[in-house]
SEVO-550238 format. One record per residue (C-alpha): residue number from 1; residue in one letter; x, y, z. Coordinates in Angstrom, 3 decimals, always signed. Layout:
% residues N
nr/rest/px/py/pz
NUM/A/X/Y/Z
...
% end
This chain:
% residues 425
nr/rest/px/py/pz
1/X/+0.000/+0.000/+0.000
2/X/+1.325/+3.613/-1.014
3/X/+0.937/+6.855/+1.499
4/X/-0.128/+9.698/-0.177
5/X/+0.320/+13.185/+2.226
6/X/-1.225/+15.827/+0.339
7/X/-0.854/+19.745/+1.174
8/X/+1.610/+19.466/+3.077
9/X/+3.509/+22.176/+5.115
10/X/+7.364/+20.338/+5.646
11/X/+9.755/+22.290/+7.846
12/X/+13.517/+21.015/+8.360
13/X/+15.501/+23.058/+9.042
14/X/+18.623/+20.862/+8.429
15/X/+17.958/+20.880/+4.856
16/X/+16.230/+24.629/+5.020
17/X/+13.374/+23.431/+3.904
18/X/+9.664/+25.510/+4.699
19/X/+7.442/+24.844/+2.253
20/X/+4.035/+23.102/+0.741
21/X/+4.560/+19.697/-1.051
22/X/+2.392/+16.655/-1.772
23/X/+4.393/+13.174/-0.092
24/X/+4.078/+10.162/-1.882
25/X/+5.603/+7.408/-0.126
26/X/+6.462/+3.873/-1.291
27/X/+7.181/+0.719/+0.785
28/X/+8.171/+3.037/+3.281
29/X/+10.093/+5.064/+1.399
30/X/+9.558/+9.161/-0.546
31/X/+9.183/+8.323/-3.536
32/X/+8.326/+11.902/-4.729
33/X/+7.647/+15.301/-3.533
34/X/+6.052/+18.412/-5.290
35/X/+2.677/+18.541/-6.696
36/X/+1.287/+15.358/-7.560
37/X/-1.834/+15.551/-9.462
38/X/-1.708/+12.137/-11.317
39/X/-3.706/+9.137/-9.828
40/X/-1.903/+6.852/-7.920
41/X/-3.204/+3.110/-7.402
42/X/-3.607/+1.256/-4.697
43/X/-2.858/+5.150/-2.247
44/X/-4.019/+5.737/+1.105
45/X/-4.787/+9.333/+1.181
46/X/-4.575/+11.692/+3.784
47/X/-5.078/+15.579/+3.341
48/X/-3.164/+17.172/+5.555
49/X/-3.748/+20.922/+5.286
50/X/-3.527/+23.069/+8.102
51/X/-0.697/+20.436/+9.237
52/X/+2.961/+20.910/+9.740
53/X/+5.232/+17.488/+8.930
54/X/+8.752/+17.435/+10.927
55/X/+11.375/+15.242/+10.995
56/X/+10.786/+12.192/+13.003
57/X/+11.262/+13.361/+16.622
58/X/+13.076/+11.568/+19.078
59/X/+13.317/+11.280/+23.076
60/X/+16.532/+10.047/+24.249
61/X/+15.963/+9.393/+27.725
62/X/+12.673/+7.249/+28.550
63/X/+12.027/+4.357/+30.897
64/X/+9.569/+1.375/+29.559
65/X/+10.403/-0.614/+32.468
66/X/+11.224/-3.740/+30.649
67/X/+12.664/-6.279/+32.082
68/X/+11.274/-6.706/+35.285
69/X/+8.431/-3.746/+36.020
70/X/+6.256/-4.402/+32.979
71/X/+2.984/-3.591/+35.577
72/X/+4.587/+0.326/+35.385
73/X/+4.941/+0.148/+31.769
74/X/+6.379/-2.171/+28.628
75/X/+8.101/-2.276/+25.336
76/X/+4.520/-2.542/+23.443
77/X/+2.959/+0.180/+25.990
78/X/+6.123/+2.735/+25.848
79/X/+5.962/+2.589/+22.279
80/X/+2.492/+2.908/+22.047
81/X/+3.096/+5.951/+24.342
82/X/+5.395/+7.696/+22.305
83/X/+4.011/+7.014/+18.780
84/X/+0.849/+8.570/+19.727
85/X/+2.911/+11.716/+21.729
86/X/+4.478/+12.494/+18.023
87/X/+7.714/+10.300/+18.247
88/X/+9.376/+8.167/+15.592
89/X/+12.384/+7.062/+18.160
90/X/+13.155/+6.920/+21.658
91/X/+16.546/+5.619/+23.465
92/X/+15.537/+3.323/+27.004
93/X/+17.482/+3.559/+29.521
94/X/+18.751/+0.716/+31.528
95/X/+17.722/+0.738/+35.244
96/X/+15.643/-2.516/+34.638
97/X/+15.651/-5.534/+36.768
98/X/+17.618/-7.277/+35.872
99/X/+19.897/-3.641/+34.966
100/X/+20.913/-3.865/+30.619
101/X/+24.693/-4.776/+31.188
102/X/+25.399/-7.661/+28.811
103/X/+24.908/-8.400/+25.134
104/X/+22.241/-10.936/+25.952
105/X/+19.725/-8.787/+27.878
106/X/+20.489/-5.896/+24.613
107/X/+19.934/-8.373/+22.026
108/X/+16.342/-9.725/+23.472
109/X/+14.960/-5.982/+24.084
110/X/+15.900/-5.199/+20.498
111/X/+14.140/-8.355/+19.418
112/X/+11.196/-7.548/+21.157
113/X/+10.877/-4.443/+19.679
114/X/+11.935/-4.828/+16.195
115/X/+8.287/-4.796/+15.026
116/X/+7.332/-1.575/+16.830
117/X/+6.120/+1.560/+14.583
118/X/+8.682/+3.734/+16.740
119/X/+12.396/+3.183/+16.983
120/X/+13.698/+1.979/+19.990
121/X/+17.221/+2.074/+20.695
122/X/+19.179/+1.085/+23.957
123/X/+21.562/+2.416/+26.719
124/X/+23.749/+0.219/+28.711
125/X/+24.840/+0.369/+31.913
126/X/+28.495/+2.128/+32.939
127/X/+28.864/-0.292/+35.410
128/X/+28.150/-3.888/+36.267
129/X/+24.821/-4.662/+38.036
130/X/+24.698/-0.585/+38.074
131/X/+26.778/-1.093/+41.601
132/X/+29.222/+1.483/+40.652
133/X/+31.786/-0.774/+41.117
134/X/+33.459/-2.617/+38.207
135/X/+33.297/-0.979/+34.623
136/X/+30.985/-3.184/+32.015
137/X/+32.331/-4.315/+28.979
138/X/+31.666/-1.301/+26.988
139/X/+33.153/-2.969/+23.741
140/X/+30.682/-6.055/+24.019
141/X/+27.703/-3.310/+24.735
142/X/+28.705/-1.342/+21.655
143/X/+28.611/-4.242/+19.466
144/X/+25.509/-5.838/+20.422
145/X/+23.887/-1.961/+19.520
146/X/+23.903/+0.508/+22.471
147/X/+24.068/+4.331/+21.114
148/X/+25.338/+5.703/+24.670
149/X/+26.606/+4.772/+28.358
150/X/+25.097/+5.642/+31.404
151/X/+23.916/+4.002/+34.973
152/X/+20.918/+6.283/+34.900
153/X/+19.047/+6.550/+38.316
154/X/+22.254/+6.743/+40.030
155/X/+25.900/+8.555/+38.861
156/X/+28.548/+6.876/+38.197
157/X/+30.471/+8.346/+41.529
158/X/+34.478/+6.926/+41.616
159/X/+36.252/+9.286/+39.852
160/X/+38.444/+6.025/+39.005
161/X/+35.299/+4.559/+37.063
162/X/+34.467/+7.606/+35.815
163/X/+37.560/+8.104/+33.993
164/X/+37.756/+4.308/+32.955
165/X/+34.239/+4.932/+31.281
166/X/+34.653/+8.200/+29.683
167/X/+38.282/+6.253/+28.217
168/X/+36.714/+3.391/+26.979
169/X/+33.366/+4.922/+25.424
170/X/+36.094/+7.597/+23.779
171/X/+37.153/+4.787/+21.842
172/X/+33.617/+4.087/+20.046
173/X/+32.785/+7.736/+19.884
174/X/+29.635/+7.332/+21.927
175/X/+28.360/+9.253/+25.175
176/X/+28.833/+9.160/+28.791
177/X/+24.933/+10.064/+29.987
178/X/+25.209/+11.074/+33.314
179/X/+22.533/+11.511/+36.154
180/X/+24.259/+14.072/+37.965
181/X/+24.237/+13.378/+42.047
182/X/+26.326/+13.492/+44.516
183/X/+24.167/+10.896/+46.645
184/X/+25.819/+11.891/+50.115
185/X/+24.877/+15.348/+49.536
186/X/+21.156/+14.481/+48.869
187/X/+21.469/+12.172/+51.558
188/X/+17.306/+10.502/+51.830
189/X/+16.488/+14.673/+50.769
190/X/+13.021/+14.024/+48.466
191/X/+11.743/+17.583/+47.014
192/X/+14.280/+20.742/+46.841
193/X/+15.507/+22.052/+49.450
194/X/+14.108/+25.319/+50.271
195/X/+10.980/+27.290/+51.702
196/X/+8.384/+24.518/+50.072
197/X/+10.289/+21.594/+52.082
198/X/+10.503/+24.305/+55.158
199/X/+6.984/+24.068/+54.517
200/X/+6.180/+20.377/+54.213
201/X/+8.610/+19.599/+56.727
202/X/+10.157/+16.862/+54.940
203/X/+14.582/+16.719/+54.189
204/X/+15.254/+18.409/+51.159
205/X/+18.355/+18.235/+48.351
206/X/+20.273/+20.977/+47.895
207/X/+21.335/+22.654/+43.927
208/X/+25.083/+21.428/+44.942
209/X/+23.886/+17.431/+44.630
210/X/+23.483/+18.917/+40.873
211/X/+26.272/+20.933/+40.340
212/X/+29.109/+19.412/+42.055
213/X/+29.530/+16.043/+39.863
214/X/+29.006/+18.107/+36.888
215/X/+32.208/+20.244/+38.256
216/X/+34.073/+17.374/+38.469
217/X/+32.777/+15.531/+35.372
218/X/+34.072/+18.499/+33.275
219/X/+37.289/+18.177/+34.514
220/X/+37.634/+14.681/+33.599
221/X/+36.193/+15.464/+30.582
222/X/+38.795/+18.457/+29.550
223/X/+41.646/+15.894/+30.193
224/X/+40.787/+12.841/+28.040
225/X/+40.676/+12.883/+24.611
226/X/+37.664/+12.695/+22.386
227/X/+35.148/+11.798/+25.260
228/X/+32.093/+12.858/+25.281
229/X/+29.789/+14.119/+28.366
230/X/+25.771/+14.543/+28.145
231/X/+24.227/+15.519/+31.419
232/X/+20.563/+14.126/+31.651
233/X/+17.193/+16.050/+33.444
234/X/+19.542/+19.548/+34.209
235/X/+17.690/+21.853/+36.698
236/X/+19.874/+24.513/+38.431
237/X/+21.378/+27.500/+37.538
238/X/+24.771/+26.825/+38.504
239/X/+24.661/+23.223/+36.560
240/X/+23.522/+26.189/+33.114
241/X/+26.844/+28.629/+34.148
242/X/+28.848/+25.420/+33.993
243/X/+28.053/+23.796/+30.973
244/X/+28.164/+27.531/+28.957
245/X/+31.962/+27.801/+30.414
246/X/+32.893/+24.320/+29.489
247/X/+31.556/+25.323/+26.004
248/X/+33.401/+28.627/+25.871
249/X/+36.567/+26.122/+26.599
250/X/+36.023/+23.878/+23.602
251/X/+34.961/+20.595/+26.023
252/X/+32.867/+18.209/+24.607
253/X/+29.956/+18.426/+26.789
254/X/+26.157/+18.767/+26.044
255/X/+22.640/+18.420/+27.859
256/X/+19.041/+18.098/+27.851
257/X/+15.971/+19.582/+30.109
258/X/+12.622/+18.179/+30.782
259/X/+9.509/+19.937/+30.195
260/X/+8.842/+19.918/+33.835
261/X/+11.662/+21.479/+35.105
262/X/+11.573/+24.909/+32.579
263/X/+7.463/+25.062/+33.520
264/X/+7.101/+23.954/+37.102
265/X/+8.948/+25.040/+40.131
266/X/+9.177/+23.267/+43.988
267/X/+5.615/+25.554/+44.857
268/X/+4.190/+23.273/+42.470
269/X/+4.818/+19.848/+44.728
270/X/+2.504/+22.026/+47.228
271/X/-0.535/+21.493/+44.468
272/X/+0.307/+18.070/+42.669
273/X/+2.008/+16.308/+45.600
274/X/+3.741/+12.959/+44.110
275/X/+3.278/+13.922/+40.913
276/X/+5.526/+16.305/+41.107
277/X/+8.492/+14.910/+42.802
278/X/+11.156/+13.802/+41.024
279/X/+14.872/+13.252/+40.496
280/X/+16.419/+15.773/+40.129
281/X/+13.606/+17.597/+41.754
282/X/+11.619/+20.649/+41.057
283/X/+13.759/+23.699/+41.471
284/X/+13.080/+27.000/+42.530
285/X/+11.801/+29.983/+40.184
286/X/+15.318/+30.932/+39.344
287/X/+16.946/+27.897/+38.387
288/X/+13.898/+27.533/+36.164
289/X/+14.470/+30.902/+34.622
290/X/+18.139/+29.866/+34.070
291/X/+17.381/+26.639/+32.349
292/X/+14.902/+28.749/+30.017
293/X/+18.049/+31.138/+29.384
294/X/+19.583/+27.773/+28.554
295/X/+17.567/+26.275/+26.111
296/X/+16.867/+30.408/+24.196
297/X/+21.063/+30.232/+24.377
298/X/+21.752/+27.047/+23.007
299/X/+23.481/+25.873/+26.346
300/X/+21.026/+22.858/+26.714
301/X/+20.310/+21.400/+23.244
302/X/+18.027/+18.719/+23.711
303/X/+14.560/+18.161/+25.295
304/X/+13.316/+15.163/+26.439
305/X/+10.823/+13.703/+28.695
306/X/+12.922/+11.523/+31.480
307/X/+9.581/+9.379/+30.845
308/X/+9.069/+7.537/+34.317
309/X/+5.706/+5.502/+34.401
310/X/+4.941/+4.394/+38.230
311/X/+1.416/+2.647/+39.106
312/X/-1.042/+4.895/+40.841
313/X/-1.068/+2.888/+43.638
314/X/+3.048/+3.610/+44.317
315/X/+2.327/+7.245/+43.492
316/X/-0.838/+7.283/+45.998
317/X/+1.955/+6.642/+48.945
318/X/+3.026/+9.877/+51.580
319/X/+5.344/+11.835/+49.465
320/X/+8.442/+10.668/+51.902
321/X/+7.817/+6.771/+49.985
322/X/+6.460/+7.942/+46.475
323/X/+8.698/+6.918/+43.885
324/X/+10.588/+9.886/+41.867
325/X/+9.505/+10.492/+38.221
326/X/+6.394/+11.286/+35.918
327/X/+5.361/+10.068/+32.424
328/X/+6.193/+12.694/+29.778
329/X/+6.001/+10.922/+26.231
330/X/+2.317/+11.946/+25.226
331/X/+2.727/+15.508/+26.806
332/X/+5.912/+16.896/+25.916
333/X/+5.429/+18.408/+22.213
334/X/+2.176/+20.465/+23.757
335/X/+4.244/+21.635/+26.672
336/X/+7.024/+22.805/+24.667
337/X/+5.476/+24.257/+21.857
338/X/+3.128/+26.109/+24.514
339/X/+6.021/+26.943/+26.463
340/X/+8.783/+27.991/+24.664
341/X/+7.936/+28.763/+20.952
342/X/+4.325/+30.214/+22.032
343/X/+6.341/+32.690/+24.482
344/X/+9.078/+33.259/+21.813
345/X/+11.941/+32.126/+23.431
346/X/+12.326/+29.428/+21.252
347/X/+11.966/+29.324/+17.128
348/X/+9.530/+26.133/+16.191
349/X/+13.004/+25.565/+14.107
350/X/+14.903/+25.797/+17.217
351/X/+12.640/+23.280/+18.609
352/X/+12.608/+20.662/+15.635
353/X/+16.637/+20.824/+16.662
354/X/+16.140/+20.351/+19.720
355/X/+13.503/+17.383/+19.517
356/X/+14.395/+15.478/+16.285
357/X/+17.827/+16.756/+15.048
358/X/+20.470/+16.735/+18.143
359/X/+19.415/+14.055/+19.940
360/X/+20.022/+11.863/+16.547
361/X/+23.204/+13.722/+16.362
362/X/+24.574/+13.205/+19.594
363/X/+23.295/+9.419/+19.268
364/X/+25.490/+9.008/+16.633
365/X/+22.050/+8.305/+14.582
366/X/+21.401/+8.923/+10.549
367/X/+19.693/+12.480/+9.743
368/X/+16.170/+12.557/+8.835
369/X/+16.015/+14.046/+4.963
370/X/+13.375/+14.758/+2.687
371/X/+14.794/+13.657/-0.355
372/X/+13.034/+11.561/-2.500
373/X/+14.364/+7.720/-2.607
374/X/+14.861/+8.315/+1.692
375/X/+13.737/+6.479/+4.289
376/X/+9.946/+8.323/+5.410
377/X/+10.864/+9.454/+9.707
378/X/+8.252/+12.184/+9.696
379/X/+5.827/+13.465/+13.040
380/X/+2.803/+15.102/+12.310
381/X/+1.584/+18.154/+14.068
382/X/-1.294/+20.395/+14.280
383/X/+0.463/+23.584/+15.779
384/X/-3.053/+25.347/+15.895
385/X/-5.253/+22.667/+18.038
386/X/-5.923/+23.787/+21.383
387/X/-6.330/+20.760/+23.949
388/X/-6.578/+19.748/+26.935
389/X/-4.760/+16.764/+28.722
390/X/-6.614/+14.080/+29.394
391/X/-4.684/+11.299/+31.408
392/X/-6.933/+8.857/+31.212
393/X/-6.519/+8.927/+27.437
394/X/-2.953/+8.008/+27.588
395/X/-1.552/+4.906/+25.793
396/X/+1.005/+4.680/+28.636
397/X/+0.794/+1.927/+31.087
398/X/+0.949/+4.906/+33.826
399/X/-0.938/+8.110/+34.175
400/X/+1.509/+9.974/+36.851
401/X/+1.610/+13.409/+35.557
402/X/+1.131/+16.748/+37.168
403/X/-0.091/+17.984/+34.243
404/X/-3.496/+16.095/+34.040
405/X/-6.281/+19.146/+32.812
406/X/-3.711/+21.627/+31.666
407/X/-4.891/+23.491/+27.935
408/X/-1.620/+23.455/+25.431
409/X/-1.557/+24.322/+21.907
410/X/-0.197/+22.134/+19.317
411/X/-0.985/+18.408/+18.913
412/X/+0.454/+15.594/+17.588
413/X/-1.672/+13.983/+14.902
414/X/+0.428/+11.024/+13.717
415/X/+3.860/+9.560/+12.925
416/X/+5.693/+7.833/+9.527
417/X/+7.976/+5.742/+10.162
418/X/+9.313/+1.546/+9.300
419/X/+6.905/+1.263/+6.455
420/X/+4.451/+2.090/+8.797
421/X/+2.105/+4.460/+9.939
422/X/-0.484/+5.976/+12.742
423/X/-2.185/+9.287/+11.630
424/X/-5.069/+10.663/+13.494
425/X/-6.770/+13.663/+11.792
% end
């Protein structure tokens, strides 16, 4: 069967591209682009005027929970989740139980999820079992597929092991993706520390758990060749002045912010309770204002979701015994595009980079191109549809979010991708 995307509005900004084409697409593939006024056999047809068509976008930090917490959410579910929030690829990461450290564990995810519409690519774990302890086998991980390094959840703490895995990834040209903690620092805090956990009572973490790894991260960084740093979930101002002076210095170091931590602030765990506590936590008004400054300065090039699915009965427990984390696949586009390019202190350009073209680039992953005889990676969006989040209509397993109710603008409508396709007009 042939796709045929008529009157449609294509922006990439890669290939400087802004302007109205008919798609035809053929086993997966453009076969042509322009006006296409012929009859074409055997077509489904969509009219998509009033639409804008993207590259694919892609989230590169997402948990499906698979192995061992498939009741939170699953390969099937995840995917489910993100090809219906606008994505054509997402990388896992692997704080699973059993954690992804060996070849074997990589190798029956990916088969699993071969047949999914959206792209699904793996992390691996820095160290064994995720204990911090002994570096993996970060040859064995590359070959059996994984696009970056990280023992997300918790940081890799020895500077010893740190080094050892920013050396050995240096060799394969992939990333070090760091959750940036010092864990005696936060020591059991659960929300920010600051008038809100005055407030509630409870311990809270300080900006320093943040900022102090990423100090010393750079360091090792600056001294061995051709690694490469990417600091997950930012959220405080000093963690922004950091990164922009390691990038005034030439170091290779890059990083990515949630939606909920340049929208929401720690008043917010005051109104949404569990569903808004998470790791790192919600910061106050001024680191959120300094991430912002990130992402308008190009400081923080990628958003993503840090997509955490949790049941609602875990989430339903006293905020001192909640789990950290919210879901974030099906919301993320609408919060942005609200957010930032609504307010103007993004471009929608700036945002395609930010959602489809660095995160491939930093991955090490093909770019998405329009040119005919390419592989078809496209999202789908209706920038002009006010809505309103529903959580119960989510395709995720999970339905933590603090942003159940909220009104956004701009909607995903469907995604091209693997010969396949989900459009919803």
């Amino acid at each position: 069967m042939h796709l045929l995307l008529r009157n449609c509005h294509v922006i990439s900004p890669v290939e400087n591209i802004n302007g109205r084409f008919d798609i035809l697409i053929v086993n997966g593939v453009i076969n042509r682009m322009g006006v296409i006024w012929q009859h074409v056999r055997e077509v489904e047809q969509y009219d998509l005027a009033g639409k804008i068509i993207v590259p694919g976008f892609f989230d590169m930090h997402v948990h499906f929970r698979e192995p061992g917490q498939q009741y939170k959410e699953d390969i099937a579910s995840g995917s489910l989740a993100a090809a219906y929030g606008g994505f054509t690829g997402v990388m896992t990461m692997p704080n699973t139980i059993p954690p992804v450290d060996n070849p074997e564990l990589i190798k029956s995810i990916y088969s699993k999820s071969k047949d999914a519409l959206v792209d699904i690519y793996q992390s691996a774990c820095a160290s064994k079992g995720r204990n911090g302890e002994i570096i993996s086998d970060i040859e064995l991980l590359v070959k059996a597929g994984v696009l970056a390094i990280t023992d997300d959840g918790s940081p890799v703490a020895s500077d010893n092991l740190m080094s050892s895995v920013l050396t050995e990834t240096a060799k394969f040209n992939i990333p070090v993706v760091q959750h940036c903690e010092v864990m005696k620092i936060t020591n059991g805090g659960i929300i920010n520390e600051g008038e809100v956990s005055k407030i509630l009572g409870v311990k809270g973490i300080p900006n320093s758990s943040e900022y102090e790894i990423i100090k010393r991260d750079i360091k090792l960084t600056k001294k061995i060749p051709n690694s490469r740093y990417h600091i997950q979930h930012i959220s405080t101002k000093e963690a922004v002045a950091l990164i922009s002076k390691a990038k005034a210095e030439n170091i290779n170091v890059t990083a990515e912010a949630c939606p909920h931590h340049f929208i929401l602030n720690d008043e917010s765990v005051l109104k949404y309770g569990t569903n808004a506590k998470m790791n790192p936590p919600l910061r106050s008004k001024e680191d959120v204002e300094a991430v912002i400054e990130g992402l308008s300065e190009g400081t923080i090039e990628v958003i993503c979701t840090d997509h955490a699915p949790h049941s609602e009965e875990e989430k339903s427990l006293p905020l001192d015994k909640a789990p950290f984390g919210i879901v974030g696949l099906e919301t993320s586009i609408g919060l942005t595009y609200t957010y930032l390019v609504n307010k103007g202190i993004i471009s929608f350009e700036e945002m395609i980079r930010k959602m489809s073209v660095n995160p491939r680039r930093l991955l090490g992953l093909p770019e998405i191109s329009f040119k005919e005889g390419s592989p078809a990676n496209l999202t789908i969006l209706d920038v002009n549809k006010n809505w309103t989040v529903d959580k119960e209509k989510f395709h995720s397993k999970s339905k933590n979010t603090p942003f159940n109710g909220w009104e956004l603008k701009c909607k995903p409508v469907g995604i091209v991708n693997k010969h396949k396709h989900l459009i919803n007009i």
